[in-house]
Each structure stands twice: as structure tokens, then as C-alpha cells.
C-alpha positions as CSV (number, residue, x, y, z in Angstrom):
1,X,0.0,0.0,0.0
2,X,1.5,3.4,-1.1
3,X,0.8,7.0,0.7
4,X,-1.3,7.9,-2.4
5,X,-3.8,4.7,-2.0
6,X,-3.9,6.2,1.5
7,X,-5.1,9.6,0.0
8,X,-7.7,7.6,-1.9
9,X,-9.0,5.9,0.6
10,X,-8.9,8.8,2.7
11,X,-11.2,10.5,0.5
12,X,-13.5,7.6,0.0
13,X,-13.6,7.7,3.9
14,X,-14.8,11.3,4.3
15,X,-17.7,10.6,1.3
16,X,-18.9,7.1,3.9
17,X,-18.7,9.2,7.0
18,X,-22.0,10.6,6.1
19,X,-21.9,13.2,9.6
20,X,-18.6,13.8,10.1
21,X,-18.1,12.5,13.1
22,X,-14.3,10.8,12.3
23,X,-16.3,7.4,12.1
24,X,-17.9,5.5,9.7
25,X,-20.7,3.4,11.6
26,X,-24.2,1.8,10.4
27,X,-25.5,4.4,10.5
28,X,-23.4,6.5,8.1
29,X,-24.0,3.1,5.9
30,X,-27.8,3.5,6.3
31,X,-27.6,7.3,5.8
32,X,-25.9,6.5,1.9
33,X,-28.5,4.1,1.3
34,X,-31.3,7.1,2.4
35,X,-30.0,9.5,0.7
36,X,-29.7,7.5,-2.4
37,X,-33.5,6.4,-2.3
38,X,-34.5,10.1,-1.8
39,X,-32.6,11.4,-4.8
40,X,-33.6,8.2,-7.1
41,X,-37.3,9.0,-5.9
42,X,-38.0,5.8,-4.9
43,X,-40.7,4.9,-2.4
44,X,-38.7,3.7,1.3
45,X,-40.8,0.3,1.2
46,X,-40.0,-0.1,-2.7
47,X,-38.1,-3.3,-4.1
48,X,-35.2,-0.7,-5.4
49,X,-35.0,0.9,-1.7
50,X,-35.2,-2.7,-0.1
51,X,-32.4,-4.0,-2.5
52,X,-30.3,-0.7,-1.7
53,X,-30.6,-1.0,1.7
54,X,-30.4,-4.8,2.1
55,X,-27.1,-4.0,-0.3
56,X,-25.5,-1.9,2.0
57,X,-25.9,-3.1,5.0
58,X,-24.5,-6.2,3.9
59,X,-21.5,-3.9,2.9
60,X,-21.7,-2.8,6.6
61,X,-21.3,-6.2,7.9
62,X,-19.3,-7.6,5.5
63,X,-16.6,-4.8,4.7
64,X,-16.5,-1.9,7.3
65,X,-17.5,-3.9,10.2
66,X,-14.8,-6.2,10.2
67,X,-12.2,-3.6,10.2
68,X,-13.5,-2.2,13.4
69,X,-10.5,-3.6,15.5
70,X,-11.6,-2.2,19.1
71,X,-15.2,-3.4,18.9
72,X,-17.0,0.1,19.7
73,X,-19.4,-0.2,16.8
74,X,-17.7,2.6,14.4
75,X,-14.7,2.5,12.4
76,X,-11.9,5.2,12.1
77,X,-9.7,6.3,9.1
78,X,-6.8,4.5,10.8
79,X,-9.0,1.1,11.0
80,X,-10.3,1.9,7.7
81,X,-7.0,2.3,5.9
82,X,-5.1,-0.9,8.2
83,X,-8.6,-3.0,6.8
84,X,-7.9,-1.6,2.7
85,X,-4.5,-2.5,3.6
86,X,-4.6,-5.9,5.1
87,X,-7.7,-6.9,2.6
88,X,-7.4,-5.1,-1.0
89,X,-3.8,-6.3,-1.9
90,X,-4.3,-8.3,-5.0
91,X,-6.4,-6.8,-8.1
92,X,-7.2,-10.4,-8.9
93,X,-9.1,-11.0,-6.0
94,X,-11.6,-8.0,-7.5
95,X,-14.4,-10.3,-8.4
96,X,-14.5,-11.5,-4.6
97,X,-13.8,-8.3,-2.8
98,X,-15.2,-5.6,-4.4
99,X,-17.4,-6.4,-7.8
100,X,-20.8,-8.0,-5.9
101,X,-21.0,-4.5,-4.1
102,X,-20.6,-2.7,-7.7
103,X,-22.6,-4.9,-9.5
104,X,-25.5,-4.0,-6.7
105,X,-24.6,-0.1,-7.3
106,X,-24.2,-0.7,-11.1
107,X,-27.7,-1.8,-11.2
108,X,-29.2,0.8,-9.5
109,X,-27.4,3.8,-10.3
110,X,-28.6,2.9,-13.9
111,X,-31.7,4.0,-13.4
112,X,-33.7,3.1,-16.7
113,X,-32.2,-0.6,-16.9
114,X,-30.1,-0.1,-20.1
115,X,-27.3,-1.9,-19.3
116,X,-25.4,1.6,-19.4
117,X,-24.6,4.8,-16.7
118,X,-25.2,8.2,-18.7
119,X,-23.8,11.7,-17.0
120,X,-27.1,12.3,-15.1
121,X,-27.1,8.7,-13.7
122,X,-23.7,9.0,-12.4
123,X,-23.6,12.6,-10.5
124,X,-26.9,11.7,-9.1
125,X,-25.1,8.5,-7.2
126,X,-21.9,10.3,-6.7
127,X,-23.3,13.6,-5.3
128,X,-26.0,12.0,-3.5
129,X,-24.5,9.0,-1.8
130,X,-20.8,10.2,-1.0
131,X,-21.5,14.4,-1.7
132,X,-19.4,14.7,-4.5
133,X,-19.9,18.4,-6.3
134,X,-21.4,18.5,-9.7
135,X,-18.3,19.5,-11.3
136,X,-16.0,16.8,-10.0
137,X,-18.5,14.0,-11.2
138,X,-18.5,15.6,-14.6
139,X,-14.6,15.9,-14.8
140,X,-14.4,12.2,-13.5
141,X,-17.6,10.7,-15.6
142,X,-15.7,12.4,-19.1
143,X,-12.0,10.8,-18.2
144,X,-14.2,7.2,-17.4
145,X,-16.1,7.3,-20.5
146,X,-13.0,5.5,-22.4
147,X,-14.8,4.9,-25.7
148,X,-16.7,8.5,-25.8
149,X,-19.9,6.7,-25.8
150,X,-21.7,9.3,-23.1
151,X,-22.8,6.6,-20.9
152,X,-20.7,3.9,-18.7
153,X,-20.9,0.1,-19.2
154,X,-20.3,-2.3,-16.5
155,X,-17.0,-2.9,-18.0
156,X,-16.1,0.6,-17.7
157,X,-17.6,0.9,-14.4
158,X,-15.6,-2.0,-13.2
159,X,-12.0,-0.6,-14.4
160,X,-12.6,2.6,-12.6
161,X,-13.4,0.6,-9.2
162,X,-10.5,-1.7,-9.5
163,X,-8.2,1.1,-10.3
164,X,-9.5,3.6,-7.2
165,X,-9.0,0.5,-4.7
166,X,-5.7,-1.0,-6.3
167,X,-4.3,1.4,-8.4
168,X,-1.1,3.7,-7.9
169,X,-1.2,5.8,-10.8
170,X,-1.8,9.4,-9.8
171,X,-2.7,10.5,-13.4
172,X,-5.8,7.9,-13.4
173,X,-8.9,9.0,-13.6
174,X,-10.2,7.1,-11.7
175,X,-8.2,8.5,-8.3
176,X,-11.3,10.8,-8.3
177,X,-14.0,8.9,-8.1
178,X,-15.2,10.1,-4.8
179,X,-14.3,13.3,-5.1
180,X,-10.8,15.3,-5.5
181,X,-7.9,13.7,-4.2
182,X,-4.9,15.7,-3.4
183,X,-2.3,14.5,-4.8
């Protein structure tokens, strides 16, 4: 793990600590999930919103949770970036670690089920579940689209998650998916 993944994963952290209390907990998880279901429109008792939420907090137990080393219910950047570092070490292990959770957000960030994320699709996710600004998403979404197409396909979608959570090239695009990193 390099200081720049830690500047990624940094800013992935402060998008998931929905109050900005220092921790991500449950909570923060749920909070993503609710703020996603109120931008989409969706109705709380909905199969999308029951899919969402049933998604996430399986994400909860599954990924965050486990990195919570003292047991007090919330992890910190420190437990966060020690989990990323002990878990995401291998890009081959993607399909295990990281692509169920995309494929769930894959699906319903593409909100009229064409097998594609246009523009609109994207900054809604991205602003609404981890508060990334308009003009970020649009920066990032144009640098993803890598065959000029307007719209991301799952393969697309998948490269930009594999190289934000293993990559170490500070000119990817990708480095900005939740927002500015620092370089």
C-alpha cells in the first residue's frame, strides 16, 4: 500500500462518514442508502430501496465492520486504511472483494435498466450517496467514459473501481472517483 492509496481511501472515507463524526458506523451506511433512495425518488418500502438498503448493509457487515479492530461499533480512518491495507492487496481478487458490491450499485445507479450509466445517472449517485460536487463528477464521468460513448458500461464501471481501490497511478482518472484527491 503506497501514501497515495492512502489519500484515496482517505477520501473515500470522508464521502462514507456521512456526519462527520471521524467514524464511519451503520449508520453512516444507512444514511448513503437514504440518501440515495430520496434522490432516485423511490418509495422507502419499494423493491429498489429494499435492494439498496439490504445491499449496504451487507457492505456494513461484511466490509467496514470487520475492520472495526476495538469493537465500539464505528470505524476510524486508521481502522479503515489498516482493513484496505490488510484486505485489498491483489487486483485479482476483485471479483470477490469488491465487484458483488458494484454490480448491486451498477444496477441501481442505472436507473432506466439499459445496461449503461449516462452523465445524469452517475452525478446523481456520486453527489447524493458520497457528496461529491457536480463539477467533480462531470470531470471524472468524461476521463471514465474511455470509448466517448456518453454513458458507462459495466465494464467501464468495473475498471474505474479496480483502479481507485488498487491502483497507484496518480494520473488515473479514476483517483477521483469520490471526489478530489490531493495528490
Amino acid at each position: 500500500m503506497t501514501a497515495f492509496q492512502d489519500l484515496k481511501y482517505g477520501q473515500w472515507f470522508r464521502g462514507a462518514d456521512v456526519n462527520g463524526d471521524g467514524f464511519i458506523t451503520q449508520q453512516d451506511v444507512r444514511k448513503m442508502s437514504e440518501r440515495y433512495i430520496i434522490a432516485r425518488g423511490a418509495a422507502a418500502d419499494s423493491v429498489t430501496s429494499r435492494r439498496l438498503t439490504d445491499g449496504m448493509d451487507g457492505f456494513w457487515t461484511n466490509v467496514i465492520a470487520p475492520m472495526d479492530q476495538d469493537g465500539d461499533g464505528k470505524v476510524d480512518l486508521r481502522e479503515m486504511t489498516e482493513g484496505f491495507r490488510r484486505v485489498l492487496t491483489d487486483p485479482a481478487l476483485y471479483p470477490e472483494q469488491i465487484e458483488p458490491v458494484t454490480n448491486c450499485f451498477f444496477d441501481l445507479v442505472d436507473l432506466n435498466g439499459d445496461g449503461k450509466i449516462d452523465q445524469a445517472e452517475f452525478q446523481q449517485m456520486f453527489d447524493s450517496v458520497a457528496g461529491v460536487p457536480g463539477e467533480d463528477c462531470a470531470e471524472v464521468f468524461a476521463a471514465l467514459d474511455q470509448d466517448g460513448s456518453g454513458a458507462l458500461d459495466r465494464a467501464e464501471f468495473h475498471q474505474a473501481l479496480t483502479e481507485f481501490f488498487y491502483g497507484n497511478n496518480p494520473d488515473a482518472p479514476a483517483n477521483h472517483l469520490f471526489g478530489k484527491v490531493a495528490a
